[in-house]
N, C-alpha and C positions, 0 to 999 in steps of 0.2 A: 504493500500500500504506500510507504515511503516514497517508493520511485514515480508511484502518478500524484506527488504532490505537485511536483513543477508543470505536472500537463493539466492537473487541475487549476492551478493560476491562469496557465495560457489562455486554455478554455473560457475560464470568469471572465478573460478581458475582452475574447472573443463574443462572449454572449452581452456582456454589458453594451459593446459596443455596437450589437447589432439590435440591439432593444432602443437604444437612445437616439442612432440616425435612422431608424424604422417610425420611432413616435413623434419625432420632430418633423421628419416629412410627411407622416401622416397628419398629425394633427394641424400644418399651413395648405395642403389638400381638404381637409375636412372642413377647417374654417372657410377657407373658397368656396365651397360647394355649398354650404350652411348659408352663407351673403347670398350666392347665386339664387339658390330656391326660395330667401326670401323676399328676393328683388327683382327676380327677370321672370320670361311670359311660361304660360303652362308647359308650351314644347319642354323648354330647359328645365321645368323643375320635373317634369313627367322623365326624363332623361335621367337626371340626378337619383331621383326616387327608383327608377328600373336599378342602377349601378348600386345605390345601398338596400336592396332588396338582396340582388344577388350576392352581392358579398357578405350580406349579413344571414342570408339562408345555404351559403356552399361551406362543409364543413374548412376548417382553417388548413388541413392537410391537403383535401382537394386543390386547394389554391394551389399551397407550395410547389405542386408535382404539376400542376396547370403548367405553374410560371416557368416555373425548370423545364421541364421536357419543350416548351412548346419555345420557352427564350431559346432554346437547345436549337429545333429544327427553324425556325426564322433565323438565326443567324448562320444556321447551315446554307438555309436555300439564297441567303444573299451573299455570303462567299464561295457558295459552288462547292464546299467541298466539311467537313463534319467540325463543326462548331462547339466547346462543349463550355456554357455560361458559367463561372466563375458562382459556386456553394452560395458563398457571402452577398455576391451581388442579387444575386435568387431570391436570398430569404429576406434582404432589404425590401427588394419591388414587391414578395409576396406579402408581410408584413404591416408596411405603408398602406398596401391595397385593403386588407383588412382595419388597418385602423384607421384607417379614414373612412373605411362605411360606416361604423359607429359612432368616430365622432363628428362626424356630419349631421346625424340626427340627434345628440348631446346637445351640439353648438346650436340647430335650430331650434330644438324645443326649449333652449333657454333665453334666445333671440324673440322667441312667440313668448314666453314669459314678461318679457317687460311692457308696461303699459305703454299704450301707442302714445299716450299722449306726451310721454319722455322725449321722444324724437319730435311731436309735431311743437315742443315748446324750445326743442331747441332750433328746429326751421325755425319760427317768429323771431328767436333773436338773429339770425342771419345766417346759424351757421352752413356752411356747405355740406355738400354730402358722406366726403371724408371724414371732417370735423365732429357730424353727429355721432359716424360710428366710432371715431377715436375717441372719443371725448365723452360721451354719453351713452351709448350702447354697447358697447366691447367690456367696459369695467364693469355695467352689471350682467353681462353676459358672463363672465367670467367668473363671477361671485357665484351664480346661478349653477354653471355646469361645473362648477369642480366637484362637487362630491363623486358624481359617472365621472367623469374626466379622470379622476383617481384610479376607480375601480377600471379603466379602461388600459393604465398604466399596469395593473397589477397582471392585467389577462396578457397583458402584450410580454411581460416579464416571462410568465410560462407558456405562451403560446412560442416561443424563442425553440424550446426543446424539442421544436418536431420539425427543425430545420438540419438537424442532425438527421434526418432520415435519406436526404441527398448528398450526406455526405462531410458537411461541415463540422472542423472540428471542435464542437462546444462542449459544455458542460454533459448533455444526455450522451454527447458522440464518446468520452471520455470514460464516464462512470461505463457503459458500454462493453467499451474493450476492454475495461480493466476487470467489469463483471467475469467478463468469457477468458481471460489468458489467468486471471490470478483464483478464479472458480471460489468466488467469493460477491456473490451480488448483491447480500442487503451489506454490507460493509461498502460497497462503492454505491449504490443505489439511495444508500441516508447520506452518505457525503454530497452527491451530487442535489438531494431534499435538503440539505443545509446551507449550501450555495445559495438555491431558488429562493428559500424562506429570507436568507440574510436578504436578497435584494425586494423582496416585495414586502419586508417590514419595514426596510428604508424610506419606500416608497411609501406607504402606508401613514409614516411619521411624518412624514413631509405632507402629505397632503392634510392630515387633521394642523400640523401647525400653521397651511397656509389658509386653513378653515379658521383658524381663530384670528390669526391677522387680518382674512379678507372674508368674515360673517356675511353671508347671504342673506340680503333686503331681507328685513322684517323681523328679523333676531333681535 
């Protein structure tokens, strides 16, 4: 068990890092898509709405192996010759794609939360259209969806370990091999539940402290 200490670090930095440029792209997707369906015409919101239906009804594996195989043969059939997409780059696109159909409908239904009359008082003072949403609907947008927004972080944290099924080497790819070559799999299998737990308690803390810092209207 010693010796997969050092591939369990690796792993951690790998899985961190692919949970955090996964949520940050996801969640500047999801806010776009959130403004889009509650500002533009039925086409694009009927659009939006198809795209977080399906990604919110196709299991999160299905994605994965969608994204992989299929990133796999479009970039075959555009160099002519067999293409094989980069683990890491996979579970990013697969990922992002998942967590922006969720928080898409987070970000709207806490945009439909705030009273219209918020935005129509800050048009009468002058403001522009940017200005409303920076200034007056984005902060209580935010107050609004953090608590899902949190729970949306925790699932992306474990949804992370089924990107090892392509191949990446993370946290599940790790405990894995070490289950099968050291024939010892709850000793690698609580290690790798100790990993996951440390980072979605983190996450967990952070969210209830930015709950208290940033209380949701009417607290």
């Amino acid at each position: 068990m010693s010796g997969f200490a050092s591939q369990f670090a690796g792993a951690f930095l790998i899985t961190l890092g692919l949970a955090l440029v996964s949520g940050v792209i996801g969640t500047s997707f999801g806010l776009l898509l959130a403004i889009a369906k509650t500002t533009h015409t039925s086409r694009i919101v009927a659009l939006i709405t198809a795209y977080t239906t399906i990604v919110r009804g196709v299991p999160e594996l299905v994605i994965i192996l969608l994204i992989y195989f299929g990133g796999t043969a479009l970039a075959g059939a555009i160099a002519g010759r067999y293409v094989e997409i980069n683990a890491f780059t996979a579970g990013i696109i697969a990922l992002s794609v998942v967590f922006s159909g969720y928080a898409t409908e987070v970000f709207r239904g806490a945009i439909a939360a705030i009273p219209a009359g918020q935005a129509e008082a800050a048009k009468s003072l002058g403001l522009s259209t940017w200005q409303r949403w920076l200034l007056v609907i984005a902060p209580q947008m935010w107050r609004l969806a953090l608590p899902a927004y949190g729970n949306l972080w925790i699932s992306l944290f474990k949804d992370t370990a089924l990107v090892s099924i392509i191949g990446l080497t993370d946290v599940m790819r790790v405990a894995f091999v070490g289950a099968g070559s050291m024939r010892a799999p709850l000793t690698f299998y609580l290690a790798a539940s100790a990993l996951y737990l440390s980072l979605t308690t983190a996450t967990l803390l952070s969210i209830r402290l930015a709950e208290r810092r940033y209380p949701a209207l009417g607290r």
